[in-house]
N, C-alpha and C positions, 0 to 999 in steps of 0.2 A: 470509442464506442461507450455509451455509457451504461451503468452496471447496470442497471434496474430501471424499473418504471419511472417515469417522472413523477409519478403520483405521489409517487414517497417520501422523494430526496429531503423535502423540506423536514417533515418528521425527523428523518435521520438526521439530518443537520442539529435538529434543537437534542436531540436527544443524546447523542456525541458529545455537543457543548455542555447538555446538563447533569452528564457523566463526569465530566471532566472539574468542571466548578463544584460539584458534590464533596469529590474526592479532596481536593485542594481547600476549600472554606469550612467544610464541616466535618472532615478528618483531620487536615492537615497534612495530607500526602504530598510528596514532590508530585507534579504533574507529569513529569519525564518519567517516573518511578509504575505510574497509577496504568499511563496509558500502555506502555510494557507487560502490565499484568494485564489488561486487557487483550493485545493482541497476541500472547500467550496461549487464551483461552478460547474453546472454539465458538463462542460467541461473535469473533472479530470475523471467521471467517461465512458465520449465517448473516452476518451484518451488513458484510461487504456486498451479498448478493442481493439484498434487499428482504429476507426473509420478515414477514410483516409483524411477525411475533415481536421481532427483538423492535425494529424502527417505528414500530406504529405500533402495537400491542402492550409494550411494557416501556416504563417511563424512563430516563437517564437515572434517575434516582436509584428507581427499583433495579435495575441491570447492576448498576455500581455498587450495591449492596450485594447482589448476587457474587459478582464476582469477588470479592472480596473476602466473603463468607467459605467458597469456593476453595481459594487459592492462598488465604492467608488466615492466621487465629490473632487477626488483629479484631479487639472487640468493636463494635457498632453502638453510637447510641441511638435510645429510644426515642428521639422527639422528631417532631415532624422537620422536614427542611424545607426552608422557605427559600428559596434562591434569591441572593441578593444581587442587582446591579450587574448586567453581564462584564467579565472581566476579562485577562487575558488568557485564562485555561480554557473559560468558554468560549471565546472568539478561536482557538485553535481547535480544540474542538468540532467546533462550527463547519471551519471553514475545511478541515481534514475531511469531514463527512460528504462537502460537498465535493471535495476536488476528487476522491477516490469514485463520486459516484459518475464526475465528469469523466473522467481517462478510464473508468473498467479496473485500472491497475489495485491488485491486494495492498492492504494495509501495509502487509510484511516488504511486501518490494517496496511500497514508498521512504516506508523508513529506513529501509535497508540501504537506500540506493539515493541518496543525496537529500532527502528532503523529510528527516527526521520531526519528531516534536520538537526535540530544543530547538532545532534549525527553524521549526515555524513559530516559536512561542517570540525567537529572536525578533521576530517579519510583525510584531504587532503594532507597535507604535508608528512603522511606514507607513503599514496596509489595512490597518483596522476602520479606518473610513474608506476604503477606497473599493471600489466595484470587485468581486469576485475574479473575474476575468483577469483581471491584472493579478491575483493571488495564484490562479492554474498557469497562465503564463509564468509567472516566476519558478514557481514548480518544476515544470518541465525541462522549465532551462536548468534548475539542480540537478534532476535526475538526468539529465541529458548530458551535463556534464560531470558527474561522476561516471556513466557510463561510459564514456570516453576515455576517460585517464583508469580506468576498469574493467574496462571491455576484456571478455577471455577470449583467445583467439581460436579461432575453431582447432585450427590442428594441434595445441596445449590439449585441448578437451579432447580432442581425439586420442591423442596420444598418452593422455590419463587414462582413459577408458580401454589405455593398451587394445586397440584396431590398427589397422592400416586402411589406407583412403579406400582400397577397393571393399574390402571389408565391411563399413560407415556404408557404402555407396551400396553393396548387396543388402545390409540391412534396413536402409531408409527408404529405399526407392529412390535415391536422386542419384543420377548421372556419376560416373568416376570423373568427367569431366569438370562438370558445374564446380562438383566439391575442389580439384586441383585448383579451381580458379577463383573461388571462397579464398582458400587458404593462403595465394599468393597474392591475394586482394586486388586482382583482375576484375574481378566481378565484386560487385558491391552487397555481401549479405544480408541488406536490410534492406532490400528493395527485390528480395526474392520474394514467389510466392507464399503465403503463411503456410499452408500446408508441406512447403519443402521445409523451412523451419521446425516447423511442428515436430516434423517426423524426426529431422535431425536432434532435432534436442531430446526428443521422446528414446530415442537410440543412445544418447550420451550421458543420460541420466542428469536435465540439467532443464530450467526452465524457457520456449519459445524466447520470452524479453532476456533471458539471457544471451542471448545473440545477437541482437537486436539496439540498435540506437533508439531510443524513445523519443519519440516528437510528437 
């Protein structure tokens, strides 16, 4: 599902990429370093929703100044920035804006979960001509497969959260059932309905996609 209007995505796309090449050409910052202070900051998460202010309202430039100012007393200089030649901060950039607005998925999870900046700065020289499509397919296949070699299993998470199945099952609303058969992977928990998710992970203190194989 995707995060926001279509109307926008491209905006956010230039404006992610012109955050990114700001930071890196006319600071000098690690771009691994830059985008980290960003989704730090709760601009990543007005961002992700499409809030027009940030994607359409205000330039890569000016955000990347803001936060900066924000989060760190690294000094700014005065001159104008001319962006030179898109490169490979701004092609990651780019392409993060667009893939997060393609999957819905937060900033935070994607980086979190297999498919980092460095991970995508790697992916430039493959995929830097190559169709979008093929940059969210590769994606999902990271987050997919971290997920997998990641996955927490429901009853660790239960059993953190010190419950017992019936317990989880009084507090979520889903079946003592269903959940015995989550747990001994009888039943396939990512092909439940999202609101039995919802609810469990809402009880567990843990996020829906944490539960969840991402495809």
């Amino acid at each position: 599902m995707n995060a926001y209007d279509s109307l926008y995505v491209e905006d956010a796309m230039h404006c992610l990429g012109d955050m990114m090449e700001y930071a890196e050409s006319m600071l000098g910052l690690d771009p691994v370093f830059f985008y980290r202070m960003f989704l730090s900051h709760p601009i990543a998460m007005a961002f992700e929703k499409g809030h027009p202010k940030y994607i359409s309202g205000m330039s890569g430039y000016e955000i990347a100044r803001m936060l900066i100012t924000e989060v760190s007393d690294l000094e700014l200089p005065d001159e104008q920035f001319f962006p030179p030649d898109p490169g490979e901060s701004f092609w990651a950039g780019w392409s993060l804006a667009y893939f997060q607005w393609k999957t819905g998925l937060p900033f935070r999870y994607i980086e979190a979960h297999g498919f980092s900046m460095e991970t995508v700065l790697g992916l430039y020289h493959p995929l830097h001509e190559a169709d979008l499509s093929k940059f969210v397919e590769i994606g999902l296949e990271r987050i997919h497969t971290w997920n997998t070699q990641h996955k927490p299993n429901l009853k660790t998470l239960r059993k953190n959260a010190g419950m017992t199945q019936r317990e989880l099952a009084e507090c979520s609303g889903v079946s003592l059932r269903m959940i015995r058969a989550y747990e001994q992977e009888a039943q396939d928990i990512s092909k439940a309905e999202a609101g039995k998710v919802s609810r469990l992970a809402a009880v567990l203190g843990t996020r829906a996609e944490a539960l969840l194989d991402i495809r």
